[in-house]
C-alpha positions in Angstrom: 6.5 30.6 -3.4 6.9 28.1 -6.5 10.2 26.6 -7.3 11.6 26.3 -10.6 10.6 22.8 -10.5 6.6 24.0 -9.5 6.9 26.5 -13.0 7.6 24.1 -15.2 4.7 21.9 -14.4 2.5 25.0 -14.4 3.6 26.1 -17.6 3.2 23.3 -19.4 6.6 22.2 -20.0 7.1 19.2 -18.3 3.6 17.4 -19.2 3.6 17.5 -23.1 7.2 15.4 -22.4 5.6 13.1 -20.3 6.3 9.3 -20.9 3.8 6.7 -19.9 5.0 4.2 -17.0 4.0 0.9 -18.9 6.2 2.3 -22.1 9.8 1.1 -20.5 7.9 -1.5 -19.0 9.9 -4.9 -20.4 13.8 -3.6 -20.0 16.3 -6.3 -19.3 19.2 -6.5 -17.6 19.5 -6.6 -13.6 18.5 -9.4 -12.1 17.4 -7.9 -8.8 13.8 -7.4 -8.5 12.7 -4.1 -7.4 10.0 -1.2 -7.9 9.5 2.3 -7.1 12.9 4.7 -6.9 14.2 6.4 -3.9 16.4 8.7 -3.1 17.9 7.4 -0.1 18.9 4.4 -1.6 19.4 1.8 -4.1 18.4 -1.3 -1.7 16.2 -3.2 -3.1 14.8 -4.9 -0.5 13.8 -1.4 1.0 9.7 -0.6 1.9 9.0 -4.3 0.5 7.2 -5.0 4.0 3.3 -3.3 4.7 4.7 0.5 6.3 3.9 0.5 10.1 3.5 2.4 12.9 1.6 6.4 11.9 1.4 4.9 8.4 -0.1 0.9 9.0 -3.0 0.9 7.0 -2.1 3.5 4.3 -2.9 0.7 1.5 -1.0 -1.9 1.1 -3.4 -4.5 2.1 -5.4 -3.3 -0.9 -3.2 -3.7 -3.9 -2.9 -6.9 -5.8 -1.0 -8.1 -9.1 -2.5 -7.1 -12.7 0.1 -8.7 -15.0 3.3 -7.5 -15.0 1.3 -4.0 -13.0 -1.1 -3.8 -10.3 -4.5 -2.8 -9.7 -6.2 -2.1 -6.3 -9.6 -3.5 -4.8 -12.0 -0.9 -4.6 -15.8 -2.5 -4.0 -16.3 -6.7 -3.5 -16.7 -7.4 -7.1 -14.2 -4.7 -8.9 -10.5 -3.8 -8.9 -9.4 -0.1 -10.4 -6.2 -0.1 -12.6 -4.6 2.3 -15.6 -6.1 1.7 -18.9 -3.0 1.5 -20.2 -1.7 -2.0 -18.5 -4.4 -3.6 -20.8 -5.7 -7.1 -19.9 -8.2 -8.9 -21.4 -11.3 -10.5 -19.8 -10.4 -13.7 -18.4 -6.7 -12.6 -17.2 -5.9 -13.2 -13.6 -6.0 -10.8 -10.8 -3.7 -12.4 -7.8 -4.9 -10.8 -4.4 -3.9 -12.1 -1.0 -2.8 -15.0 -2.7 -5.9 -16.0 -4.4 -6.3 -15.7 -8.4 -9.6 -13.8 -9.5 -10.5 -14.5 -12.5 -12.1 -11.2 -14.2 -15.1 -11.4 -16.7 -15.9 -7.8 -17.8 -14.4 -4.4 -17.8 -15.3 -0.4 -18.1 -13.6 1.9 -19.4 -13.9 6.0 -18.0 -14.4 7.4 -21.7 -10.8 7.8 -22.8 -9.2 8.9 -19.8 -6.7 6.2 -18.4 -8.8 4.5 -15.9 -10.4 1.2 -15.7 -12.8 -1.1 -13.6 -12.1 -4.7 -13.4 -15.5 -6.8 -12.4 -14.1 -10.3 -11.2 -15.6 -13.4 -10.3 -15.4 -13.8 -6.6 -16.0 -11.2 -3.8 -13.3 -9.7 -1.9 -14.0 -9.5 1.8 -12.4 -5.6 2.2 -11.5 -2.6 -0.5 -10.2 0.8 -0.9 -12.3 3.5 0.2 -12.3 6.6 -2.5 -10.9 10.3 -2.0 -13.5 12.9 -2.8 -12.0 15.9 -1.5 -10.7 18.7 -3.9 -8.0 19.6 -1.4 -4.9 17.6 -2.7 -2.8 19.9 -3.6 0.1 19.9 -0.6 -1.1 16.8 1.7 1.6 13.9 1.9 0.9 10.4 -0.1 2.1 7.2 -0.1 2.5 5.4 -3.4 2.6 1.8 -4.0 4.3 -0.1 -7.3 6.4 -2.9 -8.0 8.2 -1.9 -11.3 11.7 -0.8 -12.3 14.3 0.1 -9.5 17.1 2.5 -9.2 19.8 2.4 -11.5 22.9 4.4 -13.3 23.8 7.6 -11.9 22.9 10.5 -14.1 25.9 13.1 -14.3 25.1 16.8 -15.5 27.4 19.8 -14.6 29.9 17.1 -12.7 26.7 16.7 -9.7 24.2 14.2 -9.5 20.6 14.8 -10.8 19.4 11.5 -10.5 19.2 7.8 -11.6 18.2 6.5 -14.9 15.8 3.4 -14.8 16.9 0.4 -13.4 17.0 -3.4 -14.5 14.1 -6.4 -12.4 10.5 -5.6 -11.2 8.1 -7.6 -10.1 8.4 -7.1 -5.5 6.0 -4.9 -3.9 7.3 -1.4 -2.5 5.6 1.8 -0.8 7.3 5.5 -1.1 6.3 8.6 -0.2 5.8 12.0 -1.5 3.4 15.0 -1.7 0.9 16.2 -4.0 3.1 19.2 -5.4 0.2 20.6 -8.3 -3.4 19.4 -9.9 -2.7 19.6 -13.7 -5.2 19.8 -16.7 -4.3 16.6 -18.9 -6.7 17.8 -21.3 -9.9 15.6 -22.7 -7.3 12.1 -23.1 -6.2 12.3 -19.5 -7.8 14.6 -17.4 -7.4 15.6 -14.0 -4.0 14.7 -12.9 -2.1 15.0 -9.3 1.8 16.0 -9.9 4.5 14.7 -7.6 8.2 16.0 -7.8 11.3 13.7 -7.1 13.4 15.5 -4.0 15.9 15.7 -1.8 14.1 16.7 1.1 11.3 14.7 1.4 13.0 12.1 4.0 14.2 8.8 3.6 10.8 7.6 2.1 10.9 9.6 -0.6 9.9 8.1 -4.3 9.4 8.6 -7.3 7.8 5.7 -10.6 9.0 4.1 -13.0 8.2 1.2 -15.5 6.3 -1.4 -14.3 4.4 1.8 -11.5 1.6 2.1 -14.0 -1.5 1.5 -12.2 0.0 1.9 -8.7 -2.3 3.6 -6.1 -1.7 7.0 -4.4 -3.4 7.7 -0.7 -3.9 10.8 1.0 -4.6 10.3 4.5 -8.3 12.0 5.3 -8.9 12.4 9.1 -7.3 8.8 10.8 -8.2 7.2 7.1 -6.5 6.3 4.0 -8.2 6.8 0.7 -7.6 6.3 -2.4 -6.5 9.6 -4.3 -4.7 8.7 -7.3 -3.7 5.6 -10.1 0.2 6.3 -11.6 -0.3 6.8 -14.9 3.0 8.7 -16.2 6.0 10.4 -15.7 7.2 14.1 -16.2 10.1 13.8 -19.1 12.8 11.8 -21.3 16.0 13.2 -21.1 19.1 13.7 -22.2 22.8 14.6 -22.1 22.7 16.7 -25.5 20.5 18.2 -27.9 20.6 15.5 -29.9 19.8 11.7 -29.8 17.1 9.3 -28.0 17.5 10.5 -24.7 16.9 8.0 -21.7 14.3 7.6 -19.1 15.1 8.4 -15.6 14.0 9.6 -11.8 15.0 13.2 -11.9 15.3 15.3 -8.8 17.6 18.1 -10.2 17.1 18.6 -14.0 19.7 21.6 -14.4 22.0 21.1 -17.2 19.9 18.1 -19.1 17.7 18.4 -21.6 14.1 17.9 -21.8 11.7 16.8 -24.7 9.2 19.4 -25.6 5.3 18.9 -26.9 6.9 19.6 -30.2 9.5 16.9 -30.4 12.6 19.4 -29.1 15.0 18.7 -26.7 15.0 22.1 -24.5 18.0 22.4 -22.0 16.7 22.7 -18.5 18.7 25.8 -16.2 17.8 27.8 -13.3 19.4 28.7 -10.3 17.8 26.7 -8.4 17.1 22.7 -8.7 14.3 21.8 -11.1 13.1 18.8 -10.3 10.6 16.2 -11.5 8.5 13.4 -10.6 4.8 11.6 -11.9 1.7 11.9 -12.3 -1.3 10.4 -11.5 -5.2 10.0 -11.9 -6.8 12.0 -10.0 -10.0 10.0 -8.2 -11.9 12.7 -6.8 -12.9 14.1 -10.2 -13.9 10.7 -11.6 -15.3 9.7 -7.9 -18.9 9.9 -9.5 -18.2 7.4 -12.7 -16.5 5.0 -10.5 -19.4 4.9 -8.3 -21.8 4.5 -11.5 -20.0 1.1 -12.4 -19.7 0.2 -8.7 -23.6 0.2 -8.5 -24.6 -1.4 -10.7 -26.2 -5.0 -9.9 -23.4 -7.7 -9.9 -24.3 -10.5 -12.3 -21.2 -12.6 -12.5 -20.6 -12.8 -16.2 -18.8 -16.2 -18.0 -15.1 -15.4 -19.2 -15.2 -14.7 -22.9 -11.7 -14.3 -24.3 -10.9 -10.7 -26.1 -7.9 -10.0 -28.6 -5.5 -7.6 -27.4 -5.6 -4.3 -28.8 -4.2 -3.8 -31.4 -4.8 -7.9 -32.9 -6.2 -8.0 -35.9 -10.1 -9.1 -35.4 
């Protein structure tokens, strides 16, 4: 049976709020350095070391710095990140402790994925998810943005925290793939995770400075890659009224929620409604990726690009 949490996902409600992990990217404040935001606790030196035992190998060794985000090797020539991170060519891509220099990129239409070419070969990627059976299998996400911070109060109980202050050290979480949703022609295919109480101590959820962070699902004794964290499901806020705040949610009752249309929409049930990310989902774009990853390597000289958004 769907929670509350499952119908507004299905509806609709919660993506047109959506706000895009890089957005909140650059806050200031807390000096500890953190990423990812759990519900167990505010540590931030928790999950900073590779996951062991049933989950070694889940990832980890294939994620490397892009900027202030990451990307994650996926063929000996090419990295996979969010679109949205930007880069230029001729940025730096720190793996393992080596800097790859990159010297082209390609772009999956408009959608928010992108291929990295660098110069170099590295000697072990990511193999890709292709199955269309997501929906309910546990993941493990990787990201090294904002942590936990402030309390957020509604009804006198906890619903969650709002973003945190430092970024920058790699963590791992975990969650489940709750819903596929439509992101329509600019995003596609995205996998939906909710923020809860009950999914064990591991349990995580993205915020600034995620973008770009992989999701595996674990396919037979193998982890693959399933998804890249593109965005998260709401702003919120107190009142009707006002900016609102970003934060990990995992009980929305009694906030308020930013509509498609620009309104703020209180958020009530009887039951918790909570929220959580999204991601890119790789099976669906499985076929472009392996287009680009094809194609003949021809190392190509580092030719600087403006930013987007420079004028040329």
């Amino acid at each position: 049976m769907r929670n509350a949490g499952q119908e507004f996902v299905r509806r609709g409600t919660a993506f047109p709020g959506w706000r895009g992990l890089a957005l909140l990217a650059a806050l200031a404040g807390c000096p500890a350095v953190q990423g990812l935001i759990f519900y167990s606790t505010g540590d931030p030196a928790f999950n900073t070391r590779p996951p062991k035992g049933a989950l070694a190998n889940s990832g980890w060794k294939w994620v490397g710095a892009w900027g202030d985000f990451q990307g994650t090797v996926i063929g000996p020539h090419h990295f996979l990140a969010a679109r949205h991170t930007g880069g230029r060519v001729g940025d730096t891509f720190l793996f393992n402790g080596v800097r790859f220099i990159t010297s082209a990129f390609f772009d999956d239409g408009e959608k928010d994925l992108r291929i990295w070419l660098v110069r170099g070969t590295f000697r072990s990627w990511a193999p890709l998810y292709r199955g269309r059976d997501e929906e309910g299998k546990d993941l493990i996400v990787i990201g090294r943005g904002l942590g936990r911070g402030t309390p957020v109060v509604a009804g006198g109980a906890l619903r969650g925290w709002l973003w945190g202050g430092g970024a920058g050290t790699l963590r791992w979480g975990r969650n489940s793939v709750a819903a596929v949703v439509d992101g329509g022609p600019r995003w596609g295919d995205l996998l939906f995770s909710f923020f809860s109480p009950s999914g064990g101590p591991n349990q995580a959820d993205l915020a600034g400075g995620d973008s770009g962070g992989p999701i595996f699902i674990q396919d037979g004794k193998r982890w693959e890659l399933a998804g890249v964290a593109a965005g998260v499901a709401g702003r919120f806020s107190a009142t009707a009224t006002g900016d609102g705040f970003a934060a990990a949610i995992f009980d929305g009752r009694g906030l308020f929620l930013l509509d498609k249309a620009g309104h703020w929409q209180l958020i009530s049930g009887s039951k918790p409604v909570p929220m959580g990310f999204y991601a890119t989902r790789i099976s669906t774009r499985a076929a472009w990726i392996d287009s680009v990853l094809n194609q003949p390597y021809r190392p190509i000289s580092p030719v600087l690009l403006p930013r987007p958004g420079r004028p040329q």
